[in-house]
GUPARO-51780 format. One line per field, with one value per residue (C-alpha): residue number from 0; chain; x negated, y negated, z negated. Coordinates in steps of 0.1 Angstrom, whole numbers, plus 2048, in hexadecimal, padded with zeros to 3 digits. Each point is the difference from the previous one (the first is absolute). Example, Ala and Ser with C-alpha at 12.3 -4.5 7.8 and 13.67 -1.06 7.14 Angstrom:
BEGIN
num: (0 / 1) $
cadena: (A / A) $
x: (785 / 7F2) $
y: (82D / 7DE) $
z: (7B2 / 807) $
***
This chain:
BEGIN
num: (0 / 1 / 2 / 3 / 4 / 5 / 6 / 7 / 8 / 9 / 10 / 11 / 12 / 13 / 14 / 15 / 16 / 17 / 18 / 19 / 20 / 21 / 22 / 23 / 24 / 25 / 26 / 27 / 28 / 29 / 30 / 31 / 32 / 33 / 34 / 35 / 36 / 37 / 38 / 39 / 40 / 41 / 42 / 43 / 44 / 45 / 46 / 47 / 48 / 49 / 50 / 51 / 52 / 53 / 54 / 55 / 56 / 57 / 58 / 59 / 60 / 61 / 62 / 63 / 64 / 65 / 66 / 67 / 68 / 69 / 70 / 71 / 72 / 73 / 74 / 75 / 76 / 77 / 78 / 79 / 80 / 81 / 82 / 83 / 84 / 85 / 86 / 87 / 88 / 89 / 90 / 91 / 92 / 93 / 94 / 95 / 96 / 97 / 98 / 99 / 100 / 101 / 102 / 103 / 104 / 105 / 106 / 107 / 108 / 109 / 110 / 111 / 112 / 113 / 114 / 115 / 116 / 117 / 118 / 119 / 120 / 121 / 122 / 123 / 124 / 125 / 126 / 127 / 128 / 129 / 130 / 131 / 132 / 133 / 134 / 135 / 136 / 137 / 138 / 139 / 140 / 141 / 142 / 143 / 144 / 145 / 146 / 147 / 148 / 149 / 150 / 151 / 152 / 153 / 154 / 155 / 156 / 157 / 158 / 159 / 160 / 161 / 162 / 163 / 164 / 165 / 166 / 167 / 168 / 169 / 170 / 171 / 172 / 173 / 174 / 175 / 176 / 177 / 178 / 179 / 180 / 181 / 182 / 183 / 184 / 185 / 186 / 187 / 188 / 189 / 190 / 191 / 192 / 193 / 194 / 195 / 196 / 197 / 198 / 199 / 200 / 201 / 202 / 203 / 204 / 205 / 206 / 207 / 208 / 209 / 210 / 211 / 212 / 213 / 214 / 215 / 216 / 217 / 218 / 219 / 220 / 221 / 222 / 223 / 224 / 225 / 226 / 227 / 228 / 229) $
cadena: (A / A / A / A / A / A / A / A / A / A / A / A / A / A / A / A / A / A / A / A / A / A / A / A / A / A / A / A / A / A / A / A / A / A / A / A / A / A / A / A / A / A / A / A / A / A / A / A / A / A / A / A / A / A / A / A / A / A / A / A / A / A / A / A / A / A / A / A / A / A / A / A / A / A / A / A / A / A / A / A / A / A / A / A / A / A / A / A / A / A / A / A / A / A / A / A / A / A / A / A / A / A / A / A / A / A / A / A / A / A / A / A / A / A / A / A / A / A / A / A / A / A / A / A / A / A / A / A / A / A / A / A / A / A / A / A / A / A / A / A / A / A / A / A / A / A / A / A / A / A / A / A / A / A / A / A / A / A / A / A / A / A / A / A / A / A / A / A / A / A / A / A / A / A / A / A / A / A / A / A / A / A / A / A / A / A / A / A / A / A / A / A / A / A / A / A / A / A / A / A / A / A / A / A / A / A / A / A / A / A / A / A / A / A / A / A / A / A / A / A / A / A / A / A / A / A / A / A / A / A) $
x: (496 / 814 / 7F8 / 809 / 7E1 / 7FE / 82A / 7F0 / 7EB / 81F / 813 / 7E4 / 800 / 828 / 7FE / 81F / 7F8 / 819 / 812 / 80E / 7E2 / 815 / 811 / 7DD / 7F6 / 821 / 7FC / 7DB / 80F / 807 / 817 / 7E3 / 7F4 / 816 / 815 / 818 / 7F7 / 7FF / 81D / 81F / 7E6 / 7F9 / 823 / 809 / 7DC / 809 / 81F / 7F5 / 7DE / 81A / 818 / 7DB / 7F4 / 820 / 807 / 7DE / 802 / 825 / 7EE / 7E1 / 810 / 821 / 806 / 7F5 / 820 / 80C / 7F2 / 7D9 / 804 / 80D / 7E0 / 7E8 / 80B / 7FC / 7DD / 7F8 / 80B / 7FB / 7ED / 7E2 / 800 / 804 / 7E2 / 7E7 / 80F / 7FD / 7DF / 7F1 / 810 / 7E9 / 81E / 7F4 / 7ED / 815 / 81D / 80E / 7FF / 803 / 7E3 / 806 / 80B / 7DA / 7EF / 80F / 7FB / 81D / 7F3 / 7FC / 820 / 80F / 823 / 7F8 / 7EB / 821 / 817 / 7EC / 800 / 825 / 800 / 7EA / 81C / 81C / 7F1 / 7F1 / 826 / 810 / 7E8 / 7FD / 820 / 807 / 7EA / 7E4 / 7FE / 809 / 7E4 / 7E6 / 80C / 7FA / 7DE / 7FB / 809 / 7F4 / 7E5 / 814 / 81A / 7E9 / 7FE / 822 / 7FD / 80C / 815 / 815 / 80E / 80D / 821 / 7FC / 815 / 7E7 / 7DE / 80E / 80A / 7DD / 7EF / 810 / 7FE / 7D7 / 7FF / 814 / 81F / 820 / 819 / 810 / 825 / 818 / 825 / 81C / 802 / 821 / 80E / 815 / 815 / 812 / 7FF / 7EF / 7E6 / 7FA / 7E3 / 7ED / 7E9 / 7ED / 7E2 / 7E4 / 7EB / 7E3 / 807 / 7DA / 7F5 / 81D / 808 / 81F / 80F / 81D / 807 / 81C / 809 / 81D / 7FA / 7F4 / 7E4 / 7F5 / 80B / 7EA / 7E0 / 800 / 803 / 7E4 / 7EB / 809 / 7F0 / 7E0 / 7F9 / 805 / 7E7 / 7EA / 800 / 7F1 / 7E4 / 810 / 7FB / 820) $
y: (EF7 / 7E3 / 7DE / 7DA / 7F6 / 818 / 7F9 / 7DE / 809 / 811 / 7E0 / 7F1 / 81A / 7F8 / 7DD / 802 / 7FC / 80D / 7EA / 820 / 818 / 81D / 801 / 806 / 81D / 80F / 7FD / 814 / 81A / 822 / 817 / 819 / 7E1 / 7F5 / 7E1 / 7F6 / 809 / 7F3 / 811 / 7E4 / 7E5 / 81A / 803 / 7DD / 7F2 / 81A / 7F0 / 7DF / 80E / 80B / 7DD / 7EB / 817 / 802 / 7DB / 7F8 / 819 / 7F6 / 7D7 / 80C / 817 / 7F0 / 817 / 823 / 819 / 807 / 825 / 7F2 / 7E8 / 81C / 818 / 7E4 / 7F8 / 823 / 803 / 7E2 / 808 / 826 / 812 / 7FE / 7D9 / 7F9 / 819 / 7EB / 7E0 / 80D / 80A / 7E2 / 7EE / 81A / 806 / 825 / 7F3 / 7EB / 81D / 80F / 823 / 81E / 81A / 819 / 7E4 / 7F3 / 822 / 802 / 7E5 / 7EF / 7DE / 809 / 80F / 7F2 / 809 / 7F0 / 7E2 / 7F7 / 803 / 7E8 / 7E8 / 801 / 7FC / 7DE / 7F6 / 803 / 7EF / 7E4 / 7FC / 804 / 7E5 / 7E9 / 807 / 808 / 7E3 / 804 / 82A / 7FB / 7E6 / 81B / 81B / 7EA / 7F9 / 824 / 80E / 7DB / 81A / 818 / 7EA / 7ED / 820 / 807 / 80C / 7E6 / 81B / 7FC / 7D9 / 814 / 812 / 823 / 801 / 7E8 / 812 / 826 / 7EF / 7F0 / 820 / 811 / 7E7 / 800 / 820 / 807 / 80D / 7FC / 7E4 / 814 / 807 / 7F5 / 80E / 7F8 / 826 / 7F3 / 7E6 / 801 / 7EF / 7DC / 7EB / 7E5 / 817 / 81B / 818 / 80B / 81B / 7FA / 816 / 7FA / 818 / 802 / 81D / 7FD / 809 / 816 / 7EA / 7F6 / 7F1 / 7EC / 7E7 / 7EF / 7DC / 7EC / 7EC / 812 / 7ED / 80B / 822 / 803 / 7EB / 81F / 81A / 7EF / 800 / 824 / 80A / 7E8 / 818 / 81D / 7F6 / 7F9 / 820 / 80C / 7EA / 7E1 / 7DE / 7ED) $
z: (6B7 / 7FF / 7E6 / 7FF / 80E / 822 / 800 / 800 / 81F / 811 / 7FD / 812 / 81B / 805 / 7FE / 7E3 / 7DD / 7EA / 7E2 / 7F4 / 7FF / 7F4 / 824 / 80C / 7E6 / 80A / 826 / 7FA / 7EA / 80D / 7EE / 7F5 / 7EA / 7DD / 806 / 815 / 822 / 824 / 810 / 7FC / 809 / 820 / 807 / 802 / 814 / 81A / 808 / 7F9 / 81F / 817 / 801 / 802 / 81D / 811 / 7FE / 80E / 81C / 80B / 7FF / 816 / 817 / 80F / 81B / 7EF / 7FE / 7DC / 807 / 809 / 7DF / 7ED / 80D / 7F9 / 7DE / 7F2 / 811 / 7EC / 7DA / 801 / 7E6 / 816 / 807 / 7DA / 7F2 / 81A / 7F5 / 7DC / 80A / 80D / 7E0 / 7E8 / 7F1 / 7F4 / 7E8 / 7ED / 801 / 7DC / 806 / 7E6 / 7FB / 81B / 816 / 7FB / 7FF / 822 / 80F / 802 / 802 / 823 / 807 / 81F / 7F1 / 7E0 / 80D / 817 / 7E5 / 7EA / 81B / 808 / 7D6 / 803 / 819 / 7ED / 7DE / 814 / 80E / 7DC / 7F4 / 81D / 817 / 827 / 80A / 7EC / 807 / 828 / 7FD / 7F3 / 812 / 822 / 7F1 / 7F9 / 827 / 810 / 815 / 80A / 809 / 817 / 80F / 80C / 821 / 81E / 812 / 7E5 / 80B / 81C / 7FE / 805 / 825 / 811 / 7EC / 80F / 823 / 803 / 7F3 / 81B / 81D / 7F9 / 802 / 823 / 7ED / 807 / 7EA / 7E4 / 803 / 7E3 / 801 / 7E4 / 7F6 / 7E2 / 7EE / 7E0 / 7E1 / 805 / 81D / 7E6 / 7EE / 81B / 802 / 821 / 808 / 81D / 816 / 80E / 819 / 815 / 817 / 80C / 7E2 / 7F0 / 7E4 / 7F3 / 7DC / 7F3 / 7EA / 7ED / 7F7 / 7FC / 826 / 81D / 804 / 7DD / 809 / 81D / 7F1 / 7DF / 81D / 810 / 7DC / 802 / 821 / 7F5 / 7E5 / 813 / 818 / 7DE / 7F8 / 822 / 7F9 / 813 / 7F7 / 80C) $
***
């Protein structure tokens, strides 16, 4: 499905032309077609997506608990994310896929359309370097990005103590439940419960205020999955 001149009009749509228009073949090449296929290049842009994403939320969320950046992160470069991405690049179209992979449909895979664009990742990092990759993948997620919710520039004790407060609850209770390992690289596990609402969760970190804010991401996802928005 794939040629030089609608590769051409993929490079367009990425806003990276290629000096090394092999990278580009193999980042389009599924392993049903011949050739050297996409799966190193897939390999290496989804570590190269994860250290771009994570950088960029750790820079625009200061006060977000490593468990809430962690969460957000995967919600960004899951399988999901990347097909619609993929999608909204066209990128089916210009995919290298073998018979059965076409007689299927493949070039509208969600699996395969976020592999290939993981794959565009990693060759546009082998040809152009961390800059020039975390520079397209920032160009790539710039909407959804934009999007990151507000709550998230608070930490998660002060978003579940205000959830509560406006609703007429009572403050959440925290309690060091443990701490291990040497006095200079100790471990806690803290808990935190609303007895109101019969909800209680730990957490661990190596302060207790880190302790108690994962405890506290905790209980905001149980009160998630009872419909809550915290």
């Amino acid at each position: 499905m794939s040629s030089p001149a609608t590769d051409g009009l993929l490079e367009a749509r990425l806003g990276h032309q290629f000096a090394n228009p092999a990278l580009l073949a193999q980042a389009l090449t599924h392993r049903s077609h011949a050739g050297r296929d996409n799966e190193r290049l897939e390999f290496l842009g989804d570590a190269v997506l994860g250290l771009a994403i994570g950088e960029e939320l750790y820079r625009r969320l200061p006060l977000a608990a490593e468990g809430e950046l962690t969460r957000l992160r995967a919600s960004l470069v899951d399988a999901e994310s990347l097909a619609v991405l993929a999608a909204d690049l066209g990128l089916g179209e210009h995919l290298r896929l073998g018979g059965g992979e076409l007689k299927s449909g493949g070039f509208r895979r969600p699996s395969i359309l976020a592999d290939a664009l993981e794959a565009i990742i990693g060759a546009i990092y082998l040809e152009g370097g961390l800059e020039t990759a975390r520079a397209f993948v920032l160009r790539l997620y710039s909407a959804r990005l934009a999007e990151l919710p507000t709550k998230l520039i608070k930490d998660p004790k002060t978003r579940l103590q205000e959830w509560l407060q406006h609703r007429g609850y009572e403050l959440p209770h925290y309690t060091m439940e443990a701490a291990w390992g040497e006095p200079h690289a100790q471990t806690f596990r803290a808990g935190c419960s609303v007895a109101a609402m019969s909800l209680a969760a730990t957490g661990e970190g190596q302060s207790r205020r880190r302790a108690e804010q994962e405890a506290a991401i905790v209980l905001i996802t149980l009160l998630e999955a009872k419909g809550h928005k915290p």
